[in-house]
Biopython code that builds the backbone (N, CA, C, O; Angstrom):
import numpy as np
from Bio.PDB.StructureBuilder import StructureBuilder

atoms = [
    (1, "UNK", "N", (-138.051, -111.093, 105.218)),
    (1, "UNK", "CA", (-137.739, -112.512, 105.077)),
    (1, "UNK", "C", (-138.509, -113.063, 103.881)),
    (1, "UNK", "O", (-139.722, -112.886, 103.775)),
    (2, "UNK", "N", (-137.595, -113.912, 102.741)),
    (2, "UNK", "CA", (-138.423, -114.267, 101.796)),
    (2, "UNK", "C", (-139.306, -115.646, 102.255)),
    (2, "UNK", "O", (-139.069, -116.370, 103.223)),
    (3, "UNK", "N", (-140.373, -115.777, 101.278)),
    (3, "UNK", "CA", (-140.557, -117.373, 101.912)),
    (3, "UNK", "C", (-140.475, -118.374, 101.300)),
    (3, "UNK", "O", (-140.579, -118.456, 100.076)),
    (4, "UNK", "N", (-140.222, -119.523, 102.273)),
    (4, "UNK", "CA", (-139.017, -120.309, 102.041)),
    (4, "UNK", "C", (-140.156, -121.773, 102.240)),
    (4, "UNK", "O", (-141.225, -121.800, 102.849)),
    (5, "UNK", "N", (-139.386, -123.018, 101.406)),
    (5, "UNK", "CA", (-140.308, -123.919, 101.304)),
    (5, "UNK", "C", (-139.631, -125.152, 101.853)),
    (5, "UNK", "O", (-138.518, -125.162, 101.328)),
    (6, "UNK", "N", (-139.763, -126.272, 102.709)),
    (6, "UNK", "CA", (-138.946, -127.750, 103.205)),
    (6, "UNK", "C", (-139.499, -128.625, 103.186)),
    (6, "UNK", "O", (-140.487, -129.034, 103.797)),
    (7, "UNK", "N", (-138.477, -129.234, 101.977)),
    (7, "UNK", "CA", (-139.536, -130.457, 101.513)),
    (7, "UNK", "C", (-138.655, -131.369, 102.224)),
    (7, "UNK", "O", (-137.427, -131.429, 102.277)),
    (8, "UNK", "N", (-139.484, -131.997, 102.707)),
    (8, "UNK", "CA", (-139.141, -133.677, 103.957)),
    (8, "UNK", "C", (-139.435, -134.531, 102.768)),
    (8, "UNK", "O", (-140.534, -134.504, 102.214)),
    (9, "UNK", "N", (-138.333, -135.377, 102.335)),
    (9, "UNK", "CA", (-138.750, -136.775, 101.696)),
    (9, "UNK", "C", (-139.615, -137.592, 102.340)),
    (9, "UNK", "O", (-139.166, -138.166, 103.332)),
    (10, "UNK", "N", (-140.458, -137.743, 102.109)),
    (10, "UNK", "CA", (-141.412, -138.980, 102.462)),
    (10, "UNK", "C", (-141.264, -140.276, 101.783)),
    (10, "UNK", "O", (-142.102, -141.131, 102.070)),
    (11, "UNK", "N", (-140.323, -140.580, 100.909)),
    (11, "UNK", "CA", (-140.073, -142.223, 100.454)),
    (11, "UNK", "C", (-139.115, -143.153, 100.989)),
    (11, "UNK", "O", (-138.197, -142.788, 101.724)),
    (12, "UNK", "N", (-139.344, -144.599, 100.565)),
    (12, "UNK", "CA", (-139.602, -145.274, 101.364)),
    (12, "UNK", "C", (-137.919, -145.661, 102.093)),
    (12, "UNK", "O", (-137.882, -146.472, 103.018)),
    (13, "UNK", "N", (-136.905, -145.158, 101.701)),
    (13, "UNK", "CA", (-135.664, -145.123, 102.361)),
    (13, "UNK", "C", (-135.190, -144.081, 103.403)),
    (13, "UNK", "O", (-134.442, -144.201, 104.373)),
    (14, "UNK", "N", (-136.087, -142.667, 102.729)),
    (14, "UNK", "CA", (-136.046, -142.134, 103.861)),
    (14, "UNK", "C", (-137.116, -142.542, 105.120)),
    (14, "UNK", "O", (-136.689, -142.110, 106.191)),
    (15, "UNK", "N", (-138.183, -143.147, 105.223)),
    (15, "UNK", "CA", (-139.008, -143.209, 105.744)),
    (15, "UNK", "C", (-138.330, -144.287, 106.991)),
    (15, "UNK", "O", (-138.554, -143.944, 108.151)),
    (16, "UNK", "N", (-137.495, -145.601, 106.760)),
    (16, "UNK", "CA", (-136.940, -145.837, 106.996)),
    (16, "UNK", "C", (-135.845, -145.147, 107.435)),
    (16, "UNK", "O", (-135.000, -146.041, 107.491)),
    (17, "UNK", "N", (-135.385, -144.279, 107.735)),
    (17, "UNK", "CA", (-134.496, -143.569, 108.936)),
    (17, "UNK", "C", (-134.940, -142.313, 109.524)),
    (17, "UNK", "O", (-134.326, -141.289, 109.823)),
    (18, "UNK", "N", (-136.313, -142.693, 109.625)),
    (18, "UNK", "CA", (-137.528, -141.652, 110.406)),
    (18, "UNK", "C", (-137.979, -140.166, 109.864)),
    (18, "UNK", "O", (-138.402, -139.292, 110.620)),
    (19, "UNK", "N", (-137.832, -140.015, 108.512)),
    (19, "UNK", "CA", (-138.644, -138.793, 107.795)),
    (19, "UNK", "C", (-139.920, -138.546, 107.863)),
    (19, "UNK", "O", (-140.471, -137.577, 107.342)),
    (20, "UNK", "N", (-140.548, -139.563, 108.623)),
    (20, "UNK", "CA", (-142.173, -139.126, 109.318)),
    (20, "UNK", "C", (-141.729, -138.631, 110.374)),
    (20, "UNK", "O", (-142.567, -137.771, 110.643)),
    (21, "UNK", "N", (-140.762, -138.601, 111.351)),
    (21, "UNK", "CA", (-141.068, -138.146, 112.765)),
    (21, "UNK", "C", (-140.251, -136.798, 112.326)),
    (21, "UNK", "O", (-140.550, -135.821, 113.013)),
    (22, "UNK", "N", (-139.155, -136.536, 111.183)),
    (22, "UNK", "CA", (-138.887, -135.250, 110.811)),
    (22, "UNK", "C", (-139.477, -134.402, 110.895)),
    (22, "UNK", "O", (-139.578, -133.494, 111.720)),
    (23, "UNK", "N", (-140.317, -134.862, 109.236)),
    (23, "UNK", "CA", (-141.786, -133.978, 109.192)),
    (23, "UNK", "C", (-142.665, -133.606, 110.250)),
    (23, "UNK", "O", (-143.038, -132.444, 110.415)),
    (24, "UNK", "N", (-143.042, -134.665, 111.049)),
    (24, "UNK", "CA", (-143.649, -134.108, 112.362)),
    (24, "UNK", "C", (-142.676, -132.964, 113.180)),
    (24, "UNK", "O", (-143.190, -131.924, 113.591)),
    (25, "UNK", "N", (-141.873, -133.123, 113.290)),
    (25, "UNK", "CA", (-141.106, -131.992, 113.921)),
    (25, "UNK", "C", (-141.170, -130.876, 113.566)),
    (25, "UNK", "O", (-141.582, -129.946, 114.260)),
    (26, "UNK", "N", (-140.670, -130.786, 112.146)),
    (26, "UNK", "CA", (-141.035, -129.189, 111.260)),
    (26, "UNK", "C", (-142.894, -128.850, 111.146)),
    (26, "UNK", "O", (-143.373, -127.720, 111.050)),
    (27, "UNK", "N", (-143.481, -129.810, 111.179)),
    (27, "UNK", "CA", (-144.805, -129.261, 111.171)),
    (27, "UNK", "C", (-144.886, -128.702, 112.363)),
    (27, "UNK", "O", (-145.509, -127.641, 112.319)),
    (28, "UNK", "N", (-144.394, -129.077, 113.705)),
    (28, "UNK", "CA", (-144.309, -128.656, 115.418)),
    (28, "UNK", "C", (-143.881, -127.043, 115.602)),
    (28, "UNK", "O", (-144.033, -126.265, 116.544)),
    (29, "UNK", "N", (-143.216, -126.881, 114.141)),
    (29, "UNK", "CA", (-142.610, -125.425, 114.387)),
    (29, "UNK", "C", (-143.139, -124.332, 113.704)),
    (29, "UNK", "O", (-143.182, -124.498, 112.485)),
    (30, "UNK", "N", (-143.760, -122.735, 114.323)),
    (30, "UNK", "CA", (-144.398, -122.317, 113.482)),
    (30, "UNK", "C", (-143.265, -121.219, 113.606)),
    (30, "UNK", "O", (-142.805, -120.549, 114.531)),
    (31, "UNK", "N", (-143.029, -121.343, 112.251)),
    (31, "UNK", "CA", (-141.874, -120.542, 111.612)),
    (31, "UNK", "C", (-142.831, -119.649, 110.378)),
    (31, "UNK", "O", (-143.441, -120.199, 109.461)),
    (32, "UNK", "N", (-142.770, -118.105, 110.641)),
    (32, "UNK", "CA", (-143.617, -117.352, 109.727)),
    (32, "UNK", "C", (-142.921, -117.194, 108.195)),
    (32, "UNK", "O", (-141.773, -116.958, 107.818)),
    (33, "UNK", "N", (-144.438, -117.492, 107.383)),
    (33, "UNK", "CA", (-143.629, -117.765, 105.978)),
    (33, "UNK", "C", (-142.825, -118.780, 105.137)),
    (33, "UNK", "O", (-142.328, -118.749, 104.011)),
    (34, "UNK", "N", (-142.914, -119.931, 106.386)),
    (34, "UNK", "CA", (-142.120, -121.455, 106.004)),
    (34, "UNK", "C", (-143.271, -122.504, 105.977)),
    (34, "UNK", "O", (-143.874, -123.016, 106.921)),
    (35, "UNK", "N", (-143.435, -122.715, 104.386)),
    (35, "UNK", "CA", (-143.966, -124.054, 104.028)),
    (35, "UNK", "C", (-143.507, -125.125, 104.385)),
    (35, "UNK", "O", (-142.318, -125.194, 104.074)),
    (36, "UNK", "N", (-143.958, -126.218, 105.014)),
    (36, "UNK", "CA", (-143.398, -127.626, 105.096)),
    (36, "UNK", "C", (-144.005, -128.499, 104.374)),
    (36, "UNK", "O", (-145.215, -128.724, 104.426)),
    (37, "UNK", "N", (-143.100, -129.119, 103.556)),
    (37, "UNK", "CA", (-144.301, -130.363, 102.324)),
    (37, "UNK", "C", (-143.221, -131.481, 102.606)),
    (37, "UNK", "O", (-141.995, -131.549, 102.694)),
    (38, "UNK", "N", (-144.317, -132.325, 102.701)),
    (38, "UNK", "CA", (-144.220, -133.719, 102.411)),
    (38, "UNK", "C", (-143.311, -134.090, 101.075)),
    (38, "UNK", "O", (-144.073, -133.632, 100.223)),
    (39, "UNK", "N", (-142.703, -134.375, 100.670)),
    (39, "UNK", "CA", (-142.420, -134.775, 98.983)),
    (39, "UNK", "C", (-142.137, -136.308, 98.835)),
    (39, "UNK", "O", (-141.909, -137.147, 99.706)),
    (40, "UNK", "N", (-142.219, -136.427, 97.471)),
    (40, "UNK", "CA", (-141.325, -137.635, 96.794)),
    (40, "UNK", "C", (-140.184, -138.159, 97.291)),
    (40, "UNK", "O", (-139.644, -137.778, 98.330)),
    (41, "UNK", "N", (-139.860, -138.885, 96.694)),
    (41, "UNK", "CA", (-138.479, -139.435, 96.427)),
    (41, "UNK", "C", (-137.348, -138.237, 95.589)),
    (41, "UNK", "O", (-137.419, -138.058, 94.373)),
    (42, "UNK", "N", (-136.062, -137.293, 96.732)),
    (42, "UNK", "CA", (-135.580, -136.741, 95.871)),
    (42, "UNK", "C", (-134.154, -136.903, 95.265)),
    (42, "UNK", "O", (-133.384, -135.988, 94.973)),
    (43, "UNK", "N", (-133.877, -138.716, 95.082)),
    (43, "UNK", "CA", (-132.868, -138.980, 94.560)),
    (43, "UNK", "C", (-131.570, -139.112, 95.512)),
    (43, "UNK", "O", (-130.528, -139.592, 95.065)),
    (44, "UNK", "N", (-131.671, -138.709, 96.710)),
    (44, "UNK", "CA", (-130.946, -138.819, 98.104)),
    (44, "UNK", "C", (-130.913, -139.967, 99.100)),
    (44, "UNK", "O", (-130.533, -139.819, 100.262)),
    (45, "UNK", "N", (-131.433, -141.402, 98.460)),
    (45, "UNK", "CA", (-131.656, -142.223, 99.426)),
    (45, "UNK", "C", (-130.601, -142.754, 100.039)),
    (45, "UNK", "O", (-130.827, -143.386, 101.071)),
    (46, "UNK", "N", (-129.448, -142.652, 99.641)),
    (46, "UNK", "CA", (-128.283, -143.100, 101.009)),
    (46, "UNK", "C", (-128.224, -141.940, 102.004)),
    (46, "UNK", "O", (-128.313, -142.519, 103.086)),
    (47, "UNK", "N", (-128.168, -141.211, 102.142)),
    (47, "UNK", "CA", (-128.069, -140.090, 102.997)),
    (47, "UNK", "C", (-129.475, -139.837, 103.844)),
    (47, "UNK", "O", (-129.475, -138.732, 104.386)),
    (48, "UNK", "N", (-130.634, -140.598, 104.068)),
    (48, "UNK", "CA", (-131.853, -139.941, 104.553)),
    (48, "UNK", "C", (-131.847, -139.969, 105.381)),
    (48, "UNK", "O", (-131.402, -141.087, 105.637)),
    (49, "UNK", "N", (-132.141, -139.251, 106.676)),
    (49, "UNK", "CA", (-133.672, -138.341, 105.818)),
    (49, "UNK", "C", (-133.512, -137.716, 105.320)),
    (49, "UNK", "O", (-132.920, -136.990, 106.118)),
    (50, "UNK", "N", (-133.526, -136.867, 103.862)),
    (50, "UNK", "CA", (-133.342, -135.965, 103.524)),
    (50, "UNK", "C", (-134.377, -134.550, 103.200)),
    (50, "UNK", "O", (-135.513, -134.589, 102.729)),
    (51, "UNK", "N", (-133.587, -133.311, 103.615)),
    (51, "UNK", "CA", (-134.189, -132.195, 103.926)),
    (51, "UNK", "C", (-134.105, -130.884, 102.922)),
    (51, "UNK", "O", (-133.272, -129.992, 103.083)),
    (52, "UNK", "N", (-134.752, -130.892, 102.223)),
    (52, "UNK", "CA", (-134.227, -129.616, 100.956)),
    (52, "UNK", "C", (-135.110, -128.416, 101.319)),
    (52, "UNK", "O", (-136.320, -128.502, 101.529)),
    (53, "UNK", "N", (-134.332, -127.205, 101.376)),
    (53, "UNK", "CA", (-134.982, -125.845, 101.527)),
    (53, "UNK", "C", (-134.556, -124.763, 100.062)),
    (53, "UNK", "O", (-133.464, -124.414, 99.613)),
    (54, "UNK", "N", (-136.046, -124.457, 99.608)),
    (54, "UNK", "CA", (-136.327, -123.865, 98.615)),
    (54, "UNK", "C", (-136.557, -122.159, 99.265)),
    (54, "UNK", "O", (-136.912, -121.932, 100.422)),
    (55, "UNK", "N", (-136.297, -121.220, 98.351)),
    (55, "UNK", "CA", (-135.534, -121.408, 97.193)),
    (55, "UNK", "C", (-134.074, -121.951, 97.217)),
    (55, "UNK", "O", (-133.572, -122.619, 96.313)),
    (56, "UNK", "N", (-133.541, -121.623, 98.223)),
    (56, "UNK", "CA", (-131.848, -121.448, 99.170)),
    (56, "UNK", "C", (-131.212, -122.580, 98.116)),
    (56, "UNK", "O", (-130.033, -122.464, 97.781)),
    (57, "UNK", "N", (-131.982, -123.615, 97.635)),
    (57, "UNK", "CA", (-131.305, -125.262, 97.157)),
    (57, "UNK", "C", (-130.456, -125.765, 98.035)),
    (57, "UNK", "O", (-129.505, -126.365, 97.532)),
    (58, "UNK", "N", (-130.511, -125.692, 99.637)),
    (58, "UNK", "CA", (-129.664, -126.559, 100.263)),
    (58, "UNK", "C", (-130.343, -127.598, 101.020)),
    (58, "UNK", "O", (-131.424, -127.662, 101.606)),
    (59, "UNK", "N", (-129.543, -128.252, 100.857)),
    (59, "UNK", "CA", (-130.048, -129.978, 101.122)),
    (59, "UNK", "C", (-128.861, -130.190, 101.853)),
    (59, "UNK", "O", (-127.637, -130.071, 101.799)),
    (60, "UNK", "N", (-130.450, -130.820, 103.057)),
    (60, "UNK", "CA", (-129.286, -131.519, 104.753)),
    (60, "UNK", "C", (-129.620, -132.916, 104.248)),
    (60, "UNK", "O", (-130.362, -133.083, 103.280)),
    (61, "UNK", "N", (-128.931, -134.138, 105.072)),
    (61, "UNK", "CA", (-128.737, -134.886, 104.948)),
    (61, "UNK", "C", (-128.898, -135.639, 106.803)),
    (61, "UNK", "O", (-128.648, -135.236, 107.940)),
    (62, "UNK", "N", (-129.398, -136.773, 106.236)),
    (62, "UNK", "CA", (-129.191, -137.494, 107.541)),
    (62, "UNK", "C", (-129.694, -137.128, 108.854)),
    (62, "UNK", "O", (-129.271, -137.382, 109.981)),
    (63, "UNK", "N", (-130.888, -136.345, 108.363)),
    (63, "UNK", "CA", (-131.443, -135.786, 109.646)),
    (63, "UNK", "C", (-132.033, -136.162, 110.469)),
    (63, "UNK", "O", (-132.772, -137.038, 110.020)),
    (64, "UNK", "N", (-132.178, -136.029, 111.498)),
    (64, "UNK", "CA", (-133.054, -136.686, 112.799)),
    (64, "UNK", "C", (-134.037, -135.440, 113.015)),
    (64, "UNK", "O", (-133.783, -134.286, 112.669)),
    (65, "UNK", "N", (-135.508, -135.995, 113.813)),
    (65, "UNK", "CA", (-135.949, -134.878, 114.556)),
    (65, "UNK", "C", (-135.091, -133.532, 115.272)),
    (65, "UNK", "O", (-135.205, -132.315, 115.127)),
    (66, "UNK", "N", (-134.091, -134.483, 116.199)),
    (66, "UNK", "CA", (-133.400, -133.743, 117.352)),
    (66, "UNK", "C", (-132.725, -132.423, 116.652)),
    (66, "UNK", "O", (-132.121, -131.598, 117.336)),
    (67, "UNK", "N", (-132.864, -132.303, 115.349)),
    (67, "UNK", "CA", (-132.126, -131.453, 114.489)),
    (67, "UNK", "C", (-133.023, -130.395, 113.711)),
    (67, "UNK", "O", (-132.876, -129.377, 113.035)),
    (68, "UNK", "N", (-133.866, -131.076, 114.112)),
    (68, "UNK", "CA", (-135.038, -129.519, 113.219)),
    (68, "UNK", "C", (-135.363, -128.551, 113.901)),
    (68, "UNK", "O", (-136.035, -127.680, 113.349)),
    (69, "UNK", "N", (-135.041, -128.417, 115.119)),
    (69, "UNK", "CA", (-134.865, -127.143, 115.784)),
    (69, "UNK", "C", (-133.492, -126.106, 115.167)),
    (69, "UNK", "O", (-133.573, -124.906, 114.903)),
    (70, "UNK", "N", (-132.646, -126.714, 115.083)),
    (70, "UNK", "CA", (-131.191, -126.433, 114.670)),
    (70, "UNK", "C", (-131.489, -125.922, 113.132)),
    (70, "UNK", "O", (-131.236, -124.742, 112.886)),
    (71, "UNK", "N", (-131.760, -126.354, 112.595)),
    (71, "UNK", "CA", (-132.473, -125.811, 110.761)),
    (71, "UNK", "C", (-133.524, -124.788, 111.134)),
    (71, "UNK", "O", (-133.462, -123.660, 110.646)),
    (72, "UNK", "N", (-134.749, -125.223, 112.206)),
    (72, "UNK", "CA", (-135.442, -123.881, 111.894)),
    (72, "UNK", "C", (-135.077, -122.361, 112.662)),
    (72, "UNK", "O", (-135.414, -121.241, 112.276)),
    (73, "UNK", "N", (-134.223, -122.757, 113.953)),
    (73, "UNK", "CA", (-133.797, -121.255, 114.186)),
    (73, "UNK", "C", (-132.522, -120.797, 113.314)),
    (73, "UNK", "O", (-132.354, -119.598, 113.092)),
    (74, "UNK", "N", (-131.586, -121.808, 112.801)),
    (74, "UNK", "CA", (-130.284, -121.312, 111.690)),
    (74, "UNK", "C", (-130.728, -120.545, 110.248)),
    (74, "UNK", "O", (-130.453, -119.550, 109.577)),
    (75, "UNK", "N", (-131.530, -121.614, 110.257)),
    (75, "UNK", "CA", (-131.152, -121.616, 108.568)),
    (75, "UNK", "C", (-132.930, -120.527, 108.872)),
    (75, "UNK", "O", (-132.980, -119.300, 108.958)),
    (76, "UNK", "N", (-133.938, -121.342, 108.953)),
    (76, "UNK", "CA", (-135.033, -121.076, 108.568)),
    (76, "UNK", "C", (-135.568, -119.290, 108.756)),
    (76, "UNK", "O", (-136.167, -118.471, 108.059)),
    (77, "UNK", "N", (-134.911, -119.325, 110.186)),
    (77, "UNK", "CA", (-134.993, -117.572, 111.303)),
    (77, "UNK", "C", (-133.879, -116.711, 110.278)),
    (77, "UNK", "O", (-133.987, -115.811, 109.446)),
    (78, "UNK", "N", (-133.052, -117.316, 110.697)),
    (78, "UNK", "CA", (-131.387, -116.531, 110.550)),
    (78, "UNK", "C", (-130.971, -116.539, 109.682)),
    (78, "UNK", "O", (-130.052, -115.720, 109.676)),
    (79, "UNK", "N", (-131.140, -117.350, 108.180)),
    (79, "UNK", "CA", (-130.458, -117.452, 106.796)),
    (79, "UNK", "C", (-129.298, -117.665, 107.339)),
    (79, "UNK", "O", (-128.636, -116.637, 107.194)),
    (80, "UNK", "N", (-128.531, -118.697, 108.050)),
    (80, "UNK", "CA", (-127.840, -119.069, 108.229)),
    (80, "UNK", "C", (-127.699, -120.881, 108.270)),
    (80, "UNK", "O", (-128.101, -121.553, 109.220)),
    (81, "UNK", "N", (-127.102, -121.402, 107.136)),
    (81, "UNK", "CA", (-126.949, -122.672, 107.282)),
    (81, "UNK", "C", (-126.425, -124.075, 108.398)),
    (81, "UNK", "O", (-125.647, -123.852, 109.326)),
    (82, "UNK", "N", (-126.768, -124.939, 108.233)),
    (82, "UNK", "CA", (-126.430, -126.067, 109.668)),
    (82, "UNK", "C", (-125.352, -126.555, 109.022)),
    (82, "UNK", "O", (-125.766, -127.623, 108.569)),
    (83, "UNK", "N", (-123.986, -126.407, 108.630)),
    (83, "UNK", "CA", (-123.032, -126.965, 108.541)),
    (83, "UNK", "C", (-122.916, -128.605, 108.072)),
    (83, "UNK", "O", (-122.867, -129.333, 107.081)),
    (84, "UNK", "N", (-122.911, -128.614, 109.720)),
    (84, "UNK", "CA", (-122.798, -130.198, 109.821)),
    (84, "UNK", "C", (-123.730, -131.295, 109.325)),
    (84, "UNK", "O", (-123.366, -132.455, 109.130)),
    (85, "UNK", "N", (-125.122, -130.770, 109.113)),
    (85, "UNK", "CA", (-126.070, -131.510, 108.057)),
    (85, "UNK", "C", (-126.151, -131.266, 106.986)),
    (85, "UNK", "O", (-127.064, -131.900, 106.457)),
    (86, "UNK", "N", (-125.293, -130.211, 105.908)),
    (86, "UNK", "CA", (-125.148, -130.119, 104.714)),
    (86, "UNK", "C", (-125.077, -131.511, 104.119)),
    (86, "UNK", "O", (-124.475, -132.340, 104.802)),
    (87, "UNK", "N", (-125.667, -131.972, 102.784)),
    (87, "UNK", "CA", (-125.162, -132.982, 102.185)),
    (87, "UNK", "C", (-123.976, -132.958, 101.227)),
    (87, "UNK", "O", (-123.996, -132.283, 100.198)),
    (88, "UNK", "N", (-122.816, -133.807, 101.642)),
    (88, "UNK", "CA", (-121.367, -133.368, 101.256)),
    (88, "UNK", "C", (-121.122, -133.680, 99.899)),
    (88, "UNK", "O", (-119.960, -133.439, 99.569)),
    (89, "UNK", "N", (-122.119, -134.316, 98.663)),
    (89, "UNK", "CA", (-121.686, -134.247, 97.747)),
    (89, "UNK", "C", (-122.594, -132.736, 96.666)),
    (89, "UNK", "O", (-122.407, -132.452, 95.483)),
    (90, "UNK", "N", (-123.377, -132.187, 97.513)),
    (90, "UNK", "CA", (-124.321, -131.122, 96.803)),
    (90, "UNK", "C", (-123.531, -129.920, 97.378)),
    (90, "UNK", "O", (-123.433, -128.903, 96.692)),
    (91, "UNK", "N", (-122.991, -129.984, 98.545)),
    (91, "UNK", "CA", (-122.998, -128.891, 99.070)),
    (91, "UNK", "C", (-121.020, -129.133, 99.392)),
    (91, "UNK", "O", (-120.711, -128.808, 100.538)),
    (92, "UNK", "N", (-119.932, -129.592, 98.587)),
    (92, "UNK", "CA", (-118.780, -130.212, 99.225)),
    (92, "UNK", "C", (-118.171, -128.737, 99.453)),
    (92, "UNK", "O", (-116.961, -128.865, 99.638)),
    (93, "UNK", "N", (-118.439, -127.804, 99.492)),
    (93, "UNK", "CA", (-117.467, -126.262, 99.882)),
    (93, "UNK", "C", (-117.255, -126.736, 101.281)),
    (93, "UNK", "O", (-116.140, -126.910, 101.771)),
    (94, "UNK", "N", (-118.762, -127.003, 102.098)),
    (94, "UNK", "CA", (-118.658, -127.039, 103.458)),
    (94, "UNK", "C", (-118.285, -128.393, 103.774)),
    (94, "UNK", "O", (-118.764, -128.684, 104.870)),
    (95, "UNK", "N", (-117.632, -129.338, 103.271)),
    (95, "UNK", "CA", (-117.073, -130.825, 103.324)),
    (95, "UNK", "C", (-115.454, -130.689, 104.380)),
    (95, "UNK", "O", (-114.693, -129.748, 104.155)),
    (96, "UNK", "N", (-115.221, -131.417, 105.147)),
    (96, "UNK", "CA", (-113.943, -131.148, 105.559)),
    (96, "UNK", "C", (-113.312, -132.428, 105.323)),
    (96, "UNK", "O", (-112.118, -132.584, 105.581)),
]
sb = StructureBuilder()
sb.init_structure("model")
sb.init_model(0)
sb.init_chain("A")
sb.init_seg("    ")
for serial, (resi, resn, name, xyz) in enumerate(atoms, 1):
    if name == "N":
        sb.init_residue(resn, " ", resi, " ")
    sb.init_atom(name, np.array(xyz, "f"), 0.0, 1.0, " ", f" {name:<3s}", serial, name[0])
structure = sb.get_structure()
């Protein structure tokens, strides 16, 4: 497994649709080899909270806590992506 990095926006639009209690969630999970950082502002503020996993470059959108279980056994365990939290203008293959 390579390792893999999730940066939780911490600014102030995402913060406003709960990217502190995100981050608390992914910090809750000890996933071997997965950095969790705090970040900036990454240009995603209609869509927040927003969730970017490095290297992979996929960015969820609109995330809640209730959902970081769902990213860290999919995507984070399994290299398998969450679909339905893809953000649909970065990621529109998986757009329906």
């Amino acid at each position: 497994m390579s390792s893999k990095q999730v940066l939780v926006c911490q600014y102030q639009s995402c913060l406003a649709q709960g990217s502190a209690e995100v981050l608390a969630a992914f910090l809750g999970c000890s996933i071997s080899e997965v950095s969790i950082v705090p970040s900036e502002c990454q240009g995603q503020c209609n869509l927040g909270a927003t969730v970017r996993v490095l290297p992979d470059e996929i960015w969820y959108c609109r995330v809640k806590p209730s959902d970081v279980s769902a990213i860290a056994e999919s995507h984070l365990q399994n290299d398998q992506v969450v679909d339905r939290l893809l953000h649909p203008r970065i990621h529109p293959r998986y757009s329906t």
